[in-house]
Each structure stands twice: as C-alpha cells, then as structure tokens.
C-alpha positions in Angstrom: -33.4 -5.8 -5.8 -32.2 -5.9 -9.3 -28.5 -6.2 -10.2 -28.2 -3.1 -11.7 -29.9 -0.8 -9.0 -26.8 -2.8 -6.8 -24.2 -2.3 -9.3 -25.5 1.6 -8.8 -24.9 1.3 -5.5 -21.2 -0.1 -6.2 -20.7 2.6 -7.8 -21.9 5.4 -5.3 -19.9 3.3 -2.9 -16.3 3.2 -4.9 -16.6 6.7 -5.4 -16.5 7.9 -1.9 -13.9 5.3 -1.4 -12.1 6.9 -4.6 -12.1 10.3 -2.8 -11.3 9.3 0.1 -8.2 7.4 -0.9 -7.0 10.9 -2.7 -7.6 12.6 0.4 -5.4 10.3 2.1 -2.4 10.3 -0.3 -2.7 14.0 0.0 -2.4 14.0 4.2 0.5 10.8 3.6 2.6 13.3 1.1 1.7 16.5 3.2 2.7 15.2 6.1 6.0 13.7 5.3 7.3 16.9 3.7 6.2 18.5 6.6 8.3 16.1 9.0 11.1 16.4 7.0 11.3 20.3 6.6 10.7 20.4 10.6 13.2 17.7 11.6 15.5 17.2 8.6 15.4 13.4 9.3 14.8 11.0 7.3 14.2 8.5 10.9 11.2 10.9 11.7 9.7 10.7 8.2 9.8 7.1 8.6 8.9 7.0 12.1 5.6 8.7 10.9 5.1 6.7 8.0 5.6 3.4 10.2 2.6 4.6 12.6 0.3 5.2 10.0 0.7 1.6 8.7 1.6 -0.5 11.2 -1.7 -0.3 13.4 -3.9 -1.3 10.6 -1.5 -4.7 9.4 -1.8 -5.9 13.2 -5.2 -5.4 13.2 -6.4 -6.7 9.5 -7.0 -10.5 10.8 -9.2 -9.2 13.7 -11.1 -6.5 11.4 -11.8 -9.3 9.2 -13.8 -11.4 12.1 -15.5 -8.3 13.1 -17.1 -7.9 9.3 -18.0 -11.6 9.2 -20.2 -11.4 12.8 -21.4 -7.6 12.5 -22.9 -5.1 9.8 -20.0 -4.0 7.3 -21.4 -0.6 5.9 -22.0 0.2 10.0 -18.3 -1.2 10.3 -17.2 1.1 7.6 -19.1 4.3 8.7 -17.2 3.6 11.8 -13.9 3.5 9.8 -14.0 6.4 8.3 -15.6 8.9 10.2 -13.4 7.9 13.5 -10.4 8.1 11.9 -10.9 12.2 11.1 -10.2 12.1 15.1 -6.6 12.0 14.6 -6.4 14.0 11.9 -8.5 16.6 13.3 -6.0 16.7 16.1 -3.3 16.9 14.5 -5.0 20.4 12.4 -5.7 22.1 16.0 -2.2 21.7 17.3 -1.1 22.8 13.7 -3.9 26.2 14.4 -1.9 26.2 17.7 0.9 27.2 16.6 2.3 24.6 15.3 1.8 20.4 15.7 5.2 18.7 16.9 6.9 15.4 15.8 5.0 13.6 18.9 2.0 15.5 17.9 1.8 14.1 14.3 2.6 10.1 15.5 -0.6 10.5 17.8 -2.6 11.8 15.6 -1.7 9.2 12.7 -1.6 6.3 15.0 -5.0 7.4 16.0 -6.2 7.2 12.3 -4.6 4.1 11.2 -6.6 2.2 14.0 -9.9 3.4 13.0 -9.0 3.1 9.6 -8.5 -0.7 10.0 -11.8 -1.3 9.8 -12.5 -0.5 6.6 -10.7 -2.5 4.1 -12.4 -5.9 5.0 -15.7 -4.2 5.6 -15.1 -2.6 2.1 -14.1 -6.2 0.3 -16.8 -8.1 2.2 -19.3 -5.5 1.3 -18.2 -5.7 -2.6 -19.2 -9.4 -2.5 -22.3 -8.5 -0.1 -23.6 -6.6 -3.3 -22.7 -7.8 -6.5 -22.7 -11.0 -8.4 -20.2 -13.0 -9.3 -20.4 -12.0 -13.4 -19.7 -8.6 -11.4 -16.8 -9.2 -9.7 -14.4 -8.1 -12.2 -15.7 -5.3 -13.4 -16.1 -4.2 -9.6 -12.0 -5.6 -8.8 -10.7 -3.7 -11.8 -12.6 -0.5 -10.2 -11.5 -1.1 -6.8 -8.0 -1.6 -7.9 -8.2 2.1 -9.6 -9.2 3.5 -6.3 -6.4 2.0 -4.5 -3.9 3.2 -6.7 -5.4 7.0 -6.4 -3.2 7.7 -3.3 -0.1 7.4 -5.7 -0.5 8.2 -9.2 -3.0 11.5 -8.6 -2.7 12.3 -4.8 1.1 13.4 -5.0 0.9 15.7 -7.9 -2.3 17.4 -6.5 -0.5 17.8 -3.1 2.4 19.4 -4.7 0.7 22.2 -6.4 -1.2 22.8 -3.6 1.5 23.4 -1.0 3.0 25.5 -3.9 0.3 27.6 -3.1 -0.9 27.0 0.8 0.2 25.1 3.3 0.0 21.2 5.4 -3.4 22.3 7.1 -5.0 22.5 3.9 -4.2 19.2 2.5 -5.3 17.9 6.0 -8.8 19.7 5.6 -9.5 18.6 2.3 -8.6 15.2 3.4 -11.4 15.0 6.5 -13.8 16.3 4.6 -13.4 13.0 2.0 -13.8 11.2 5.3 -17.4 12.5 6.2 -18.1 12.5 2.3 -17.3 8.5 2.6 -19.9 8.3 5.2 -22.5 10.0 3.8 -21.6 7.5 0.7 -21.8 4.4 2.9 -25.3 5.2 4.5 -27.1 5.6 1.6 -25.7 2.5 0.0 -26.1 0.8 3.3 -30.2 1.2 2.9 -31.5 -2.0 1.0 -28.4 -3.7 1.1 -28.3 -6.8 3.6 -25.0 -7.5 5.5 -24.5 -11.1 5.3 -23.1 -12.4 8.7 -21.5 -15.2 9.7 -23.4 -17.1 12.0 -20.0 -18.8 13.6 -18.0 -17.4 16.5 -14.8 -17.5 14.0 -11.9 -18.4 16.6 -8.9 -16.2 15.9 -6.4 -18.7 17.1 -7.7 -20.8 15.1 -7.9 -19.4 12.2 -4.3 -18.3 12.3 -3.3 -21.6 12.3 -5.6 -23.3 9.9 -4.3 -20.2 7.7 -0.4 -21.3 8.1 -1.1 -24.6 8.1 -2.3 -24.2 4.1 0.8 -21.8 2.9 3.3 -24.7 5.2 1.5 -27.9 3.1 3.5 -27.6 -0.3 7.1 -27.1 -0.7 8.1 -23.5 -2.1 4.8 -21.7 -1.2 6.8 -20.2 2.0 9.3 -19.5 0.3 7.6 -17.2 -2.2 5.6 -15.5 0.5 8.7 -14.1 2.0 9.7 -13.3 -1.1 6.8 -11.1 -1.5 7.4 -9.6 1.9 11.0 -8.8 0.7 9.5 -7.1 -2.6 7.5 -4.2 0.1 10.5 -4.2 1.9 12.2 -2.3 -1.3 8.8 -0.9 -2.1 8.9 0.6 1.6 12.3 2.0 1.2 11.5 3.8 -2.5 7.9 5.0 -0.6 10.0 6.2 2.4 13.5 7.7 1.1 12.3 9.4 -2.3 11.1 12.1 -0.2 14.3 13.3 1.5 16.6 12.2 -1.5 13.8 14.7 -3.4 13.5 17.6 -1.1 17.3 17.5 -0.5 17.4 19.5 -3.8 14.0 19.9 -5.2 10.7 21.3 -4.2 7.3 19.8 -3.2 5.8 20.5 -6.4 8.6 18.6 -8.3 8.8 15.8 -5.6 4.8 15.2 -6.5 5.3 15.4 -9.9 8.2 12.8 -10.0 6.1 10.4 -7.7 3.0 10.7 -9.9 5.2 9.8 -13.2 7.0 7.3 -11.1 4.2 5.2 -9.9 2.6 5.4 -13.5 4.5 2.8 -14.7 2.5 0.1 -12.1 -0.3 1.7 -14.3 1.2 1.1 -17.5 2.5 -2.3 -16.9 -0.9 -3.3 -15.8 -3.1 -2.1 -18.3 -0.6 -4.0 -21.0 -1.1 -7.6 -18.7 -4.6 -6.9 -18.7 -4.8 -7.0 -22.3 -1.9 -9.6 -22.9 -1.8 -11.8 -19.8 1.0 -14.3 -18.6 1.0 -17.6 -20.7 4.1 -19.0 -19.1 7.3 -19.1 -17.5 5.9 -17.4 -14.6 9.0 -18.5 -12.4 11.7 -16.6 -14.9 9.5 -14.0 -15.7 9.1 -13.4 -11.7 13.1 -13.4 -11.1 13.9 -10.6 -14.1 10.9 -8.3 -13.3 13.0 -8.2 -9.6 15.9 -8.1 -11.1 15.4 -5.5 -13.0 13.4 -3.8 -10.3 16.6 -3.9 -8.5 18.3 -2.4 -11.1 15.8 0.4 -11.5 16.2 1.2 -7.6 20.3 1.8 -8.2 20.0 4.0 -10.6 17.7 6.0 -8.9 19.6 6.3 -6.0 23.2 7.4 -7.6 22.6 10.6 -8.4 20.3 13.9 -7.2 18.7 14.2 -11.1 15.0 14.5 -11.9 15.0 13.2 -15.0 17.4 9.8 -14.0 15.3 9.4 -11.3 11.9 9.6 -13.0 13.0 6.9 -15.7 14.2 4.6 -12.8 11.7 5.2 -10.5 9.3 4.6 -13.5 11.1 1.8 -14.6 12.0 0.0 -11.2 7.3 0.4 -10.7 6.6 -1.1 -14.5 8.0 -4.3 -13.2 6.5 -4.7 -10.6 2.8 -5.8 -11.5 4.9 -8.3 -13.5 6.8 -9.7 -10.1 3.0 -9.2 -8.6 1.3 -11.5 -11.4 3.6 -14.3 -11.1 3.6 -14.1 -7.8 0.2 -14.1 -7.1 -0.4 -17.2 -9.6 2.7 -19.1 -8.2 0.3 -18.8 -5.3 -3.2 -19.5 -6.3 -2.7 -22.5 -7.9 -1.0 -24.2 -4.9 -3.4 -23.4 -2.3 -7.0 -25.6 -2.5 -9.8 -23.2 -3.3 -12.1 -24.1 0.2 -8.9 -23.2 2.4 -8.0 -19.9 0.0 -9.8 -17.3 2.5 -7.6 -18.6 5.6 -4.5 -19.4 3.6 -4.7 -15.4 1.6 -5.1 -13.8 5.3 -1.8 -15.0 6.8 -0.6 -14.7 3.3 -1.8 -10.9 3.0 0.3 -10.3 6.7 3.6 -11.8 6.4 3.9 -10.4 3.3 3.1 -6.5 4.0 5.7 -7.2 6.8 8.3 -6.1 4.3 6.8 -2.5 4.5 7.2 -2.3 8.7 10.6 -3.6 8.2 11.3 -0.9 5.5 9.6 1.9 7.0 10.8 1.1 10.9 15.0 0.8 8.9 15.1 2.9 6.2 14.8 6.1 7.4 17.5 5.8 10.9 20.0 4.2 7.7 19.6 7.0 5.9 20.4 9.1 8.6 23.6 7.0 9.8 24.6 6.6 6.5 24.9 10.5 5.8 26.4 10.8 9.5 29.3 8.3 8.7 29.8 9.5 5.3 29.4 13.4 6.1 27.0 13.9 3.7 23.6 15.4 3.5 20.3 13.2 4.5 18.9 13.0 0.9 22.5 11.8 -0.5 22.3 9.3 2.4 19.0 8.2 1.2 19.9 7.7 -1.9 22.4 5.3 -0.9 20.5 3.4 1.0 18.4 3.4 -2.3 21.2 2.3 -4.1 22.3 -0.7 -2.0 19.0 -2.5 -1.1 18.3 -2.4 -5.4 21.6 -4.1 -5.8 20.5 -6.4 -3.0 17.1 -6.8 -4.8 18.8 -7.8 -7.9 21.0 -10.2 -5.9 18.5 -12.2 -4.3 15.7 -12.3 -6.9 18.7 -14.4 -9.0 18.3 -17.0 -6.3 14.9 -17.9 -7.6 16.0 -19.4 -10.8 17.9 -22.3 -8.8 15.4 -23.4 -6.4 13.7 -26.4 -7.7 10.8 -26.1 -5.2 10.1 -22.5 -6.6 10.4 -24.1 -10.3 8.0 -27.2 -9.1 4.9 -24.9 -8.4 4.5 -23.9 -11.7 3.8 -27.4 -12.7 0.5 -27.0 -10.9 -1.2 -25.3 -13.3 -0.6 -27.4 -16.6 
C-alpha cells in the first residue's frame, strides 16, 4: 500500500475524529450551562465536569495495553459508538420531561468510560499508518483536532442555544459519534493493526514507568509542576461558566471562551515558526507567572472585555509553560524507556484537572456563602486567588538548582 493512499486514509480518519471532537465541546458547553441554570451551583457544574473526565484518566494506562494486544480501529469503533449510550440517555430523560442532576452524571460517566478507549487506539493507529517523515505533519493535524472542542465548539454552542435548546447540541453531538464510526471502518480496511505479541504486565509497567521519571533529580519535581498547571487550567475550564452566566448569556459566554482559548492558538503557531533556543527554565517560570497573573485579573471583576484580554492572555502563555516543560522532560528521560516513562508522566500530571474540577466548584459555592455574594462573584474569586497562587509558586522555580540542572542536558 503506497504512502499516500495511507496518508488518505489519515486524513479520512482525523476528520471524523475532528467532528467528533466539536460535537463533544458542544455536549461539554451544553451541558454545563444546563447544570448551572437548573442547580445554580457551581459544585454541580463541577461535579458533572469531574465525571466526564475522571473515568477516562483512570482508565488511560489499561486502554493503552488493550491497543497494544488487540485491533485499534475495532478498539476505536467500540469507543465511539458505545459512548452515544450515555448520551443517548441522557436525551430520553431530557424528552421525558426533563433529565435531573443524577440523570446527567450517569449518563456522562457512561460516556467517559467508553470514550477511554479511543485516544491510545487513535495514537497507536497514527503510528500503525504513517511513516515516520509523516509524523509531523499528521501531530500538527491531530493537535488541531484536539483543540476543536475549545476554540470552535463554544461559540457554535452558543449561537445555537440562542436559538434551541441542550437536546439539540446533544443530537448533533451523537450523530458525530456514528459519523466517527463509519470513518474508522472504512479506514480500518487495508490497514494492519500491529499487535504486541507480549502479555504487557500492568504492574509492571507502572513501575518500570516511575522508576524512569524517579532516576534524575528535578524530573519529579517538574511533573507535579505540570499537574499544578491543569489544576489552574481546571479551575478557568470549570468557574468561567458561572462567573459568565452570572451576568451574561450563552451566546456571549461561547464567544468569550472561543476568543479566550485562541490565544493557546496564537502562541503556538508563533513557536512553531520561532521555536525555543534557550533559557527554557526562566522562560517556563514567567509564562506561569504571568499565567497567574492573567487568571487575577480575570477574576476581579464581572466585565467581558477584562476578562477576554485575561482569559486570552493567561492561554497565550501557556504553550510557552507547555514547550519548556515538555523539553525539560524529554531530554532527561532515555529514549528506549520514553513510552513507560510518558504514560505515568501523562497521569500524574492530568491529576491537576480531578483536583480542580472535584475543588473548584464546592469553593466557589462556600466562598459566595461566607461572603454573601452571588455564585459567579464567588467563582471569580476563587479565580482570583488560585492565579495569585500560580504566580506565587511558579517563582519558586527559578531557585531550585535541580530544576536549573536539567537544562544542561541538552547542550
């Protein structure tokens, strides 16, 4: 089979994967302005958001085995088509009469352990197809996709519940889910699924895996950093929403997150051109820092247009604190242990976003208790205290001569 015909293929396959990922922003969005408007809680959005997340993180390693020891495009069929189930659910209570809180968290929950399958199928099957001149081509595609669910979804998802209601969004959405399907068989004809023929032990895996990141000084100590950096992601995701809706509509809420997220495009397409040189370890602590920065001034006061420069500003730096981070990393860790070592790696660090979403939303409510003031001004301050503790802690970098030390690896 000639690399192009496969490259084709790619291509058939990232755009049902595309799809699918704004079909999913639009039930994320749809569903969290629907949880607040029924509940007025800022814990229940959360709650919501937690349960569509946390599923898939605890069940990434094992997903990973399962697409080294069976076919991945069967895998992913599975994925995606399985996961409708909840959301499907979730539509026929809505039809009903109307789906409750408990309603929603089954029906997500549902989802988000189908959907677990996918992603290493998905990765696995990019390597399954392509060469490795391909790869970055393919990376820079798949990266587009991923970020689909927050620069395009929200605005679409505004307009439309301008216009309808939650039970569209969640239509539209399964539909992208048998569309993926239909995608993944065709590019599953002709394409073998390379198999490992090992019984990969989980166990040890896990071990081997923390074994690598616990061999040179620092590396831990930048892995937690990263899990601290989707903490504060986690808290923007999760208490943007309420702080919006407080005072705003939908359709201005998805406007503000599109423009707001942006900035990760922005930032990125300048690196991609540009690159990092040096003084990864500085540039890493001011992109936080200012991060930090960006996230206070979002949260001190219920204005669109202050809050769309901060919430722009505070996602520009973070491809930045990404970057460094991710090269800080890479050239640490021995290329033959990088598959083990990136797995663990890939968990503790998306941590950050069970803390955030498990946290943020009961503070927000307690805050606005204690305080007598409304749920979105409680969010807000949340907001405004975990970027001042961003900014705090990312200073803490600079002084750590392990941190500085890993740099030295690469010259």
């Amino acid at each position: 089979m000639s690399k192009d015909s496969n490259f084709g293929k790619f291509l058939l396959l990232w755009a049902g994967e595309f799809i699918s990922a704004i079909g999913g922003g639009l039930t994320s969005f749809g569903l969290g302005v629907y949880v607040y408007k029924q509940t007025g809680s800022a814990a229940c959005t959360s709650l919501v958001t937690l349960l569509a997340f946390f599923p898939m993180l605890v069940l990434s390693v094992p997903a990973g085995i399962l697409a080294d020891r069976y076919d991945r495009r069967t895998l992913m069929m599975l994925g995606d088509g399985l996961s409708a189930i909840g959301l499907i659910y979730i539509l026929i209570r809505m039809f009903m009469g109307g789906a409750t809180l408990l309603d929603i968290c089954i029906g997500v929950t549902i989802s988000s352990v189908f959907s677990a399958l996918l992603e290493p199928s998905y990765k696995a099957t990019v390597t399954d197809m392509l060469t490795k001149e391909e790869y970055s081509k393919a990376n820079g595609l798949v990266s587009i996709a991923g970020s689909a669910r927050y620069l395009l979804s929200p605005i679409i998802a505004g307009f439309l519940l301008a216009i309808s209601d939650i039970k569209l969004l969640l239509i539209i959405d399964i539909c992208t889910f048998f569309l993926t399907v239909i995608t993944t068989a065709v590019v599953r004809r002709g394409i073998e699924s390379k198999k490992s023929d090992e019984n990969v032990s989980l166990k040890n895996g896990i071990k081997e895996g923390f074994a690598v990141i616990r061999a040179k000084k620092g590396i831990m100590t930048l892995i937690i950093m990263t899990s601290v950096i989707t903490c504060f992601i986690g808290i923007m995701m999760t208490l943007s929403e309420p702080m919006v809706l407080a005072f705003r509509d939908e359709k201005t809420l998805g406007t503000l997150e599109t423009i707001c997220a942006s900035g990760m495009l922005v930032t990125s397409v300048v690196l991609g051109a540009l690159g990092i040189k040096k003084h990864f370890v500085k540039l890493l602590s001011f992109s936080l820092a200012l991060s930090g920065i960006g996230m206070t001034v979002f949260g001190i006061k219920e204005n669109v247009i202050l809050m769309t420069v901060a919430g722009f500003f505070f996602f520009a730096m973070l491809p930045i604190a990404n970057n460094s981070l991710d090269y800080l990393i890479r050239i640490n860790i021995p290329e033959e242990t990088q598959g083990r070592a990136w797995g663990i790696i890939g968990f503790i660090s998306q941590l950050g976003y069970v803390v955030a979403f498990a946290a943020s939303g009961v503070l927000a409510d307690v805050t606005a208790k204690v305080m007598n003031i409304s749920v979105g001004r409680g969010s807000g301050m949340v907001i405004m205290v975990a970027g001042i503790l961003l900014t705090v802690v990312s200073l803490f970098l600079l002084f750590r001569k392990n941190i500085r030390n890993l740099e030295k690896a690469g010259k």
